[in-house]
MOPAC internal coordinates of N, CA, C and O (Angstrom, degrees):
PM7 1SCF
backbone

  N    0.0000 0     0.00 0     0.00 0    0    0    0
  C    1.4432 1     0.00 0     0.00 0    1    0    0
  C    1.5355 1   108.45 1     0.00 0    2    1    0
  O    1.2310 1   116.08 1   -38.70 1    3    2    1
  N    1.4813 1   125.05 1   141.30 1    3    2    1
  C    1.1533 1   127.78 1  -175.75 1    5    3    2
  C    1.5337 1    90.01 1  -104.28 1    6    5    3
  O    1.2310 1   122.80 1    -2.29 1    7    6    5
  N    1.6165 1   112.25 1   177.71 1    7    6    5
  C    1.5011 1   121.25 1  -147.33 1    9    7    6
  C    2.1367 1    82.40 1  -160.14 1   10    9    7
  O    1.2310 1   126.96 1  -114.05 1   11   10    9
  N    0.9574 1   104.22 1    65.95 1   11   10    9
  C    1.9365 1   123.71 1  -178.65 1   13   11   10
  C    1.9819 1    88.07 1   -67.29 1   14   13   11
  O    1.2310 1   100.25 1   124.82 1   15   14   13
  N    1.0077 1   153.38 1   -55.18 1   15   14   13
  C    1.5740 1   153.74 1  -169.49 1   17   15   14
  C    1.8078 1    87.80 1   -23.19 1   18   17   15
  O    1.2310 1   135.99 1   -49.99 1   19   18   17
  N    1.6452 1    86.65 1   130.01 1   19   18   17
  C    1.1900 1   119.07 1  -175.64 1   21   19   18
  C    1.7972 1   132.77 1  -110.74 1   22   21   19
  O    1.2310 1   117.18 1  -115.30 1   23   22   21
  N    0.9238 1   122.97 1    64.70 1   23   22   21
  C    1.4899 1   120.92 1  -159.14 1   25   23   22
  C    1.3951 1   107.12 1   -78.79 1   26   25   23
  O    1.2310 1   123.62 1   -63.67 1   27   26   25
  N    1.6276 1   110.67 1   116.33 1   27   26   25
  C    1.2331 1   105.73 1   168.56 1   29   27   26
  C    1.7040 1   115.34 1  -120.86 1   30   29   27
  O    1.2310 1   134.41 1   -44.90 1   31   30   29
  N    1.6914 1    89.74 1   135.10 1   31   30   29
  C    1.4824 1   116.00 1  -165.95 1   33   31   30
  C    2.0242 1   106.38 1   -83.35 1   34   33   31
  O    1.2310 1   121.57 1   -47.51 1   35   34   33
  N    1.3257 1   114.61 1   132.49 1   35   34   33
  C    1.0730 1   117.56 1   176.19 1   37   35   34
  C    2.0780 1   110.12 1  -104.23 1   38   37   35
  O    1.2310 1   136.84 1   -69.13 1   39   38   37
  N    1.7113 1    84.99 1   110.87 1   39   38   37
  C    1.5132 1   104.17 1  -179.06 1   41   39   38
  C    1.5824 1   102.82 1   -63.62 1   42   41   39
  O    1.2310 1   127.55 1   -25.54 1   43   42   41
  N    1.3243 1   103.08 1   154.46 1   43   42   41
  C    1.8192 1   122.41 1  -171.74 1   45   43   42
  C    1.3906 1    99.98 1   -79.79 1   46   45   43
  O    1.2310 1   128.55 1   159.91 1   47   46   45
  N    1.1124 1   101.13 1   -20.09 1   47   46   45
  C    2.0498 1    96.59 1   159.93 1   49   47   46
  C    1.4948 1   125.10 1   -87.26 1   50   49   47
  O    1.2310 1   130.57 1   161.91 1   51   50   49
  N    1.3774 1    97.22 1   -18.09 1   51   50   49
  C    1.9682 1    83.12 1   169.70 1   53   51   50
  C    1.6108 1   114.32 1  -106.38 1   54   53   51
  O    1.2310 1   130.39 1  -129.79 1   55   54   53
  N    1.1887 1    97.57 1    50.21 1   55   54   53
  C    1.5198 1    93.80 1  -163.37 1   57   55   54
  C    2.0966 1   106.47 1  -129.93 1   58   57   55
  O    1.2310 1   139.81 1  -121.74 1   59   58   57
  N    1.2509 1    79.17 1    58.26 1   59   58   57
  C    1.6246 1    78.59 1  -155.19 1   61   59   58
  C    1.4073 1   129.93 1   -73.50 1   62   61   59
  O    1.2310 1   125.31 1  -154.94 1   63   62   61
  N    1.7174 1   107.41 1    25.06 1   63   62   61
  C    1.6758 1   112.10 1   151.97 1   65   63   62
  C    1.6955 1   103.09 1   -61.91 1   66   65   63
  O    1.2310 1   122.82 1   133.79 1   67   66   65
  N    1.4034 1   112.21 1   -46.21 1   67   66   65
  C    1.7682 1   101.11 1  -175.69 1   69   67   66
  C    1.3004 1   125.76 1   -87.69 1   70   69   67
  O    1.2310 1   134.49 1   178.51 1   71   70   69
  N    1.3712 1    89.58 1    -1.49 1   71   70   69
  C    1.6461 1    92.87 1  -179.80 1   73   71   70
  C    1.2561 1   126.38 1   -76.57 1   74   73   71
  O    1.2310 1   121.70 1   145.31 1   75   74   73
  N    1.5511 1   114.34 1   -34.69 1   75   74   73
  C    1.6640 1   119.88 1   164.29 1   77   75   74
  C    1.8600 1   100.11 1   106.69 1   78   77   75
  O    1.2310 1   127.33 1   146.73 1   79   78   77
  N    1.0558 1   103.50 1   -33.27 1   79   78   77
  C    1.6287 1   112.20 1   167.06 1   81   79   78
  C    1.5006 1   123.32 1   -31.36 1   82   81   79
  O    1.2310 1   115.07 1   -44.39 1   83   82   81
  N    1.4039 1   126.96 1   135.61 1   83   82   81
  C    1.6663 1   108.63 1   172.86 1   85   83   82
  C    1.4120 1    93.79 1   -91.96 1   86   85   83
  O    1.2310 1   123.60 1    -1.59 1   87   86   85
  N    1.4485 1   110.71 1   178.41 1   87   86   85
  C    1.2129 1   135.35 1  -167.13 1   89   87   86
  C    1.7436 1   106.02 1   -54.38 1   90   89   87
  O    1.2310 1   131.78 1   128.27 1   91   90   89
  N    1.2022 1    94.86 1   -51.73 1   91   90   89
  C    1.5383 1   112.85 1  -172.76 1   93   91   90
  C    1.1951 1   117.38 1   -51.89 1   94   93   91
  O    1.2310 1   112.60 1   133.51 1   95   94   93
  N    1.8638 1   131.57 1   -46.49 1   95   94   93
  C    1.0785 1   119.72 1   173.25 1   97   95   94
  C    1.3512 1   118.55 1   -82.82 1   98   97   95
  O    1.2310 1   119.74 1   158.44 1   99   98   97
  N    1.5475 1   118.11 1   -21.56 1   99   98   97
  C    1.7138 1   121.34 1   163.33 1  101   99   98
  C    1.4068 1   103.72 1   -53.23 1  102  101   99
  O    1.2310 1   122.10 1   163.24 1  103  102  101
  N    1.2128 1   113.58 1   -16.76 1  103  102  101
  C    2.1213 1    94.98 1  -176.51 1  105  103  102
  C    1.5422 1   103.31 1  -121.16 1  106  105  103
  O    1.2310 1   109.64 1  -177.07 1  107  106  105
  N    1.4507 1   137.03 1     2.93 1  107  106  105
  C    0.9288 1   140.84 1   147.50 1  109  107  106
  C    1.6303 1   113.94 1   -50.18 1  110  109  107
  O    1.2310 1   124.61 1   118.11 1  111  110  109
  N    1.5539 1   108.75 1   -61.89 1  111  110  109
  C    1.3392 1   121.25 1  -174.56 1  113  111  110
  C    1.9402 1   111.35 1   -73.91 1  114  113  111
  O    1.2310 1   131.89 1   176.64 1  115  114  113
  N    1.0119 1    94.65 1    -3.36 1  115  114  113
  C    1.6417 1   104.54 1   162.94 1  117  115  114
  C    1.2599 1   115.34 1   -95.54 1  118  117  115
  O    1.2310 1   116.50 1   145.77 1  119  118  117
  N    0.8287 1   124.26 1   -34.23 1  119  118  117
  C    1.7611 1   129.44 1   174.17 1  121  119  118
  C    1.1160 1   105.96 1   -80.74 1  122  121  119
  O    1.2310 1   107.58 1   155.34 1  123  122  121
  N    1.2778 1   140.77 1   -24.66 1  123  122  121
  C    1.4789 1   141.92 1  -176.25 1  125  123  122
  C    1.6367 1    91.61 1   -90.12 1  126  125  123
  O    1.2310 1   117.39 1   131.13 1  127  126  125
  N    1.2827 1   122.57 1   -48.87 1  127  126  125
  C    1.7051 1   100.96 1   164.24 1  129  127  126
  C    1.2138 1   136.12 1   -62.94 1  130  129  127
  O    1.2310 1   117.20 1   171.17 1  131  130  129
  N    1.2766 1   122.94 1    -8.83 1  131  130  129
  C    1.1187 1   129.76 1  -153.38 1  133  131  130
  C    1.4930 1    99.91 1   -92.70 1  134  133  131
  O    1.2310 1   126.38 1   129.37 1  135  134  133
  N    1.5123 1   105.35 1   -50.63 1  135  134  133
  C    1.4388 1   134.54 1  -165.79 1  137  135  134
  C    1.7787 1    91.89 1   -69.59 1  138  137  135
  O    1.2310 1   113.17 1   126.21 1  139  138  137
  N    1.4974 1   130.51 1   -53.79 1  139  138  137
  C    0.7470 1   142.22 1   148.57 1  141  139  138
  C    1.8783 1   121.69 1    -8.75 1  142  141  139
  O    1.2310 1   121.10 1    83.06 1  143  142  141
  N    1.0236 1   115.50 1   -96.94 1  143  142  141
  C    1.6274 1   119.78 1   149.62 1  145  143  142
  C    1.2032 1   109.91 1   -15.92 1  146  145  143
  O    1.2310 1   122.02 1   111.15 1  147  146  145
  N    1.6637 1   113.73 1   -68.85 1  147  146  145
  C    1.6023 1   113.21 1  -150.74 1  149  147  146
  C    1.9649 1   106.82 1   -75.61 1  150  149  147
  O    1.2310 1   131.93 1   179.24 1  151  150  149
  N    1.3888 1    94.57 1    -0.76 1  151  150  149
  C    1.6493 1   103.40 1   152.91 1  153  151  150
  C    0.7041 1   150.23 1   -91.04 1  154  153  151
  O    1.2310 1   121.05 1   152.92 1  155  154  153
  N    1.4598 1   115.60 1   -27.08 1  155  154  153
  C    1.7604 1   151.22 1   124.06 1  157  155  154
  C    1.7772 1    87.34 1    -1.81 1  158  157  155
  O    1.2310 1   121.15 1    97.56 1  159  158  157
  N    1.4571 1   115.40 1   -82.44 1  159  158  157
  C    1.5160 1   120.47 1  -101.06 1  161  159  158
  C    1.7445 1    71.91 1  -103.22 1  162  161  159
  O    1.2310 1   116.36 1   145.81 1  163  162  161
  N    1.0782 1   124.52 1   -34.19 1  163  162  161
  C    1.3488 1   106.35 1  -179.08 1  165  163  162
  C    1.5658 1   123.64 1   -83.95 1  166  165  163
  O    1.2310 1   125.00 1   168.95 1  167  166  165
  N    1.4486 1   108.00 1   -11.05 1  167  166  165
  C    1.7712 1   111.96 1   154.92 1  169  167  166
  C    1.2001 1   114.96 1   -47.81 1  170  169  167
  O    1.2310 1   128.46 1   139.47 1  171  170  169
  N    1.5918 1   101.32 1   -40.53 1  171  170  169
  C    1.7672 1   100.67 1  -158.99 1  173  171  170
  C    1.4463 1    96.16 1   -84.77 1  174  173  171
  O    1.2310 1   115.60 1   146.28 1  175  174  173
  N    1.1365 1   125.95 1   -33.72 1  175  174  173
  C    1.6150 1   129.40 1  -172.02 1  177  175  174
  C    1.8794 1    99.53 1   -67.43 1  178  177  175
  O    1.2310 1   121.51 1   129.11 1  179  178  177
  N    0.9863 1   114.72 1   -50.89 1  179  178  177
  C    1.9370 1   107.49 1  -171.35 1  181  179  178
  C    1.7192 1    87.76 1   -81.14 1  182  181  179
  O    1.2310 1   116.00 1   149.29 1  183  182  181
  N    0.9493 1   125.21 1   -30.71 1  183  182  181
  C    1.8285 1   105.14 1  -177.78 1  185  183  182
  C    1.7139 1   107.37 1   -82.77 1  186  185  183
  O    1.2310 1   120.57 1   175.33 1  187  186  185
  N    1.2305 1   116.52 1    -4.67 1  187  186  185
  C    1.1131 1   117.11 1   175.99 1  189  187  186
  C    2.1027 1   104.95 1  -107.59 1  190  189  187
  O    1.2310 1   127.21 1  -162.03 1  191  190  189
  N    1.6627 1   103.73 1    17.97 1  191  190  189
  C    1.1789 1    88.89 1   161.14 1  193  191  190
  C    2.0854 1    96.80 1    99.03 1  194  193  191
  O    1.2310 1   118.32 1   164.68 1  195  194  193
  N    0.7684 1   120.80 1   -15.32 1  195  194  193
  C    1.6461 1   131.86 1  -177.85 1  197  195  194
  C    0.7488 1   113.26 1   -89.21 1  198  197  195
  O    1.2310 1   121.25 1   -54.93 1  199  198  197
  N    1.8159 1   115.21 1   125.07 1  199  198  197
  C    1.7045 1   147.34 1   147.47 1  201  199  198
  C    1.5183 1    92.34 1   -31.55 1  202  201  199
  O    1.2310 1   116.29 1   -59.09 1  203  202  201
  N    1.1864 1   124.66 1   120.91 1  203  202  201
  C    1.2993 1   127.84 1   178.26 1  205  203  202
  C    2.0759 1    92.54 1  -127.18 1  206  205  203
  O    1.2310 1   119.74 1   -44.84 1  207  206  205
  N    1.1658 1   118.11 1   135.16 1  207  206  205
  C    1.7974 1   128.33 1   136.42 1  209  207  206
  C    1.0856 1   110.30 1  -136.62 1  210  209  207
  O    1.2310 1   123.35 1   -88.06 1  211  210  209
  N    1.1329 1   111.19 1    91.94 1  211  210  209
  C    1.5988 1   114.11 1   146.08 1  213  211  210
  C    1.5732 1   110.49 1   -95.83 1  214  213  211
  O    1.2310 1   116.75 1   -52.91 1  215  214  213
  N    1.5253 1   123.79 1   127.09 1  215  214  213
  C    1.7999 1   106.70 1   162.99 1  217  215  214
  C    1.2419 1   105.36 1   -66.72 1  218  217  215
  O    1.2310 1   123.90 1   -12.00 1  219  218  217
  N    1.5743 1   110.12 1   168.00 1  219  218  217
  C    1.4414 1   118.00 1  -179.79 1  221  219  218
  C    1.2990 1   110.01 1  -102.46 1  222  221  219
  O    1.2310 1   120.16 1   -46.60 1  223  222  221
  N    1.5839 1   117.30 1   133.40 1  223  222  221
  C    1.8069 1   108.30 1  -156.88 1  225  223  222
  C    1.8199 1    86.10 1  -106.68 1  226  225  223
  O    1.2310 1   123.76 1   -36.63 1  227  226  225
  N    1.0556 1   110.40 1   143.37 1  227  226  225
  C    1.6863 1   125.15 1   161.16 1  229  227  226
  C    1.2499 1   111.61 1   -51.65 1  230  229  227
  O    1.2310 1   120.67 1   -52.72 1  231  230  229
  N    1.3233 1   116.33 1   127.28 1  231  230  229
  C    1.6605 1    92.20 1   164.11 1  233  231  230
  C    1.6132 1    96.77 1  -122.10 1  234  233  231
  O    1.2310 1   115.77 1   -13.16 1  235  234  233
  N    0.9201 1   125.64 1   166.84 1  235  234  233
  C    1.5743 1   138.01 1  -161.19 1  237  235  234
  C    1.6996 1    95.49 1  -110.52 1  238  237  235
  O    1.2310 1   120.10 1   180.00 1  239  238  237

């Protein structure tokens, strides 16, 4: 029998009652990951041979 239970831990950086951060740069630095990843995933998709369009979004 496999045992799939998933615990997910909340890092002291996404936790931004203690962080002191306003909203704005907590979702700045989410979009910069996001965008981040979604560059990841389309390297791997055209090096793996994949029709890729994604536009490329600015991030500030």
């Amino acid at each position: 029998m496999v045992n799939l239970d998933i615990t997910w831990t909340k890092g002291p950086a996404l936790d931004d009652s203690d962080s002191g951060l306003p909203p704005e740069v907590i979702a700045e630095g989410i979009v910069r990951d996001l965008q981040a990843a979604l560059n990841e995933f389309t390297a791997i998709a055209r090096s793996l041979g994949g029709e890729v369009d994604v536009p490329e979004a600015e991030v500030e």
